[in-house]
C-alpha positions in Angstrom: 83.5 109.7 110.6 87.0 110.5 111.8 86.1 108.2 114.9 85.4 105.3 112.3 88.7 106.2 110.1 90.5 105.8 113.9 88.9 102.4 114.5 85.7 103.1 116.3 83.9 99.8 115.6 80.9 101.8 117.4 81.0 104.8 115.1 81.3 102.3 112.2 78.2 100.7 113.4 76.3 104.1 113.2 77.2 104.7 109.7 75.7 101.5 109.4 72.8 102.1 110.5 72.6 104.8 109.0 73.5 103.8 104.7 72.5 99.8 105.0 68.7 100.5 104.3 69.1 102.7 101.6 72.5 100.6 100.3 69.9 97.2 100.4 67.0 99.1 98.1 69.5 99.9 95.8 70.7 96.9 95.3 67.7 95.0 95.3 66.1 96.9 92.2 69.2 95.1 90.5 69.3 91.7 92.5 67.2 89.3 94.4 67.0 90.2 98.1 69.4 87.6 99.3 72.1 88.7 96.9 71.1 92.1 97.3 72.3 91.4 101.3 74.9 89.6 100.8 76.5 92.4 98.6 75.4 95.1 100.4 77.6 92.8 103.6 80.5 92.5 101.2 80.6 96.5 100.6 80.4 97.0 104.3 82.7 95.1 104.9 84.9 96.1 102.4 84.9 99.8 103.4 85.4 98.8 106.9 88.8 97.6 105.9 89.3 100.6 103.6 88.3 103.7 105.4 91.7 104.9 105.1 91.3 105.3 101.1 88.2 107.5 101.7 89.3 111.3 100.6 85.8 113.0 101.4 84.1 112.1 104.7 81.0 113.9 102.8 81.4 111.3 100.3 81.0 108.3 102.0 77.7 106.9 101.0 78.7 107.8 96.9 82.0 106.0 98.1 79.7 102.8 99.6 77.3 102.4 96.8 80.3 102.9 94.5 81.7 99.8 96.1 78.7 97.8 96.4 78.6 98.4 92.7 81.6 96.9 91.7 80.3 94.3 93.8 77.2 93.7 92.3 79.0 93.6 88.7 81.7 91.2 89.9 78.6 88.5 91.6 76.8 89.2 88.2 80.0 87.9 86.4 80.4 85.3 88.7 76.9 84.5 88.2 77.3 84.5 84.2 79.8 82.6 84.3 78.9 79.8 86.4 76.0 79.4 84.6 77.8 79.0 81.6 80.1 76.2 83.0 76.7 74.5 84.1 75.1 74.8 80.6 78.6 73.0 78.9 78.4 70.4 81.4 75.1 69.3 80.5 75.4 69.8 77.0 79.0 67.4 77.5 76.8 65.1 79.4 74.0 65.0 76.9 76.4 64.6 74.0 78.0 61.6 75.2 74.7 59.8 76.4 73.5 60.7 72.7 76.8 59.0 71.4 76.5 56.0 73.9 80.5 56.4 74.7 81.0 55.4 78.3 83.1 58.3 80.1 85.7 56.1 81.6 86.4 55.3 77.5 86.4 58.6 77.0 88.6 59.5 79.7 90.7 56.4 78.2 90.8 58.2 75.0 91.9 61.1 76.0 94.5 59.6 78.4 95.8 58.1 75.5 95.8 61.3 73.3 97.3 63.0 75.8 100.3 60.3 76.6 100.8 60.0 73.0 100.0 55.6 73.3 97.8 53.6 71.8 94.3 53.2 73.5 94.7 49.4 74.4 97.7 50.3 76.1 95.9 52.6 78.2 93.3 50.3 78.9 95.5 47.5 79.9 97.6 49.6 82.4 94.4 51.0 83.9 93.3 47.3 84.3 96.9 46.0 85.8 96.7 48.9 88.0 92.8 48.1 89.3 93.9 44.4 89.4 96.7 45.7 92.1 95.3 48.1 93.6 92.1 45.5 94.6 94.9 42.9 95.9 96.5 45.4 98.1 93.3 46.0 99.7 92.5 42.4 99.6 95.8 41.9 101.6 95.3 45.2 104.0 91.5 43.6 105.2 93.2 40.4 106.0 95.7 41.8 107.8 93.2 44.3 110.2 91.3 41.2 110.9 94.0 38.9 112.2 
């Protein structure tokens, strides 16, 4: 252990060796396999870089689980949470197919809620601004192909 704390990438590798199988197994009762892996990689990592914090050489497969742990909490989380995001996008999406509002309107609307102007003025400066930005690239082609 002590050559691990002082850097050994070798003796790191041993105590790999040694805590990954059993790390994995625990973490797979919780997770699929391929998060289970990819956490127990995080944890390794992790207490690669933080050996130093490590009080109780004895302790350090409590101290590894305990990290791949936190780990595992913090990618179920994640996990939760994304999930949620995707679920309020298709319910968002649904809605406005149900209400048969085009989103460039209702990105109109709420341009003009947020800018405090009327809709149509929205609309028109969105149009103006298409209406240039198409002659600018009108003139730009001409110009590559002379």
């Amino acid at each position: 252990m002590k050559a691990a704390r002082d850097g050994s990438q070798a003796a790191f590798a041993r105590l790999v060796e040694r805590h990954q199988g059993p790390l994995r197994g625990f973490l797979r009762r919780a997770h699929g396999w391929a998060e289970a892996d990819d956490i127990a990689q995080e944890a390794l990592v992790t207490a690669w870089s933080s050996l130093d914090r490590l009080r109780d050489d004895e302790g350090f497969r409590p101290w590894l689980f305990g990290i791949a742990w936190k780990k595992a909490q913090s990618a179920a989380r994640s996990a939760r949470r994304s999930a949620a995001r995707d679920q309020d996008w298709i319910t968002t999406q649904a809605q406005q197919a149900a209400d048969g509002v085009a989103p460039e309107e209702r990105l109109a609307l709420e341009a003009a809620q947020v800018l405090g102007i009327p809709l149509g003025t929205v609309k028109s400066h969105v149009a103006r601004g298409r209406d240039r930005l198409l002659a600018s690239l009108a003139e730009t082609a001409m110009g590559e192909r002379t």
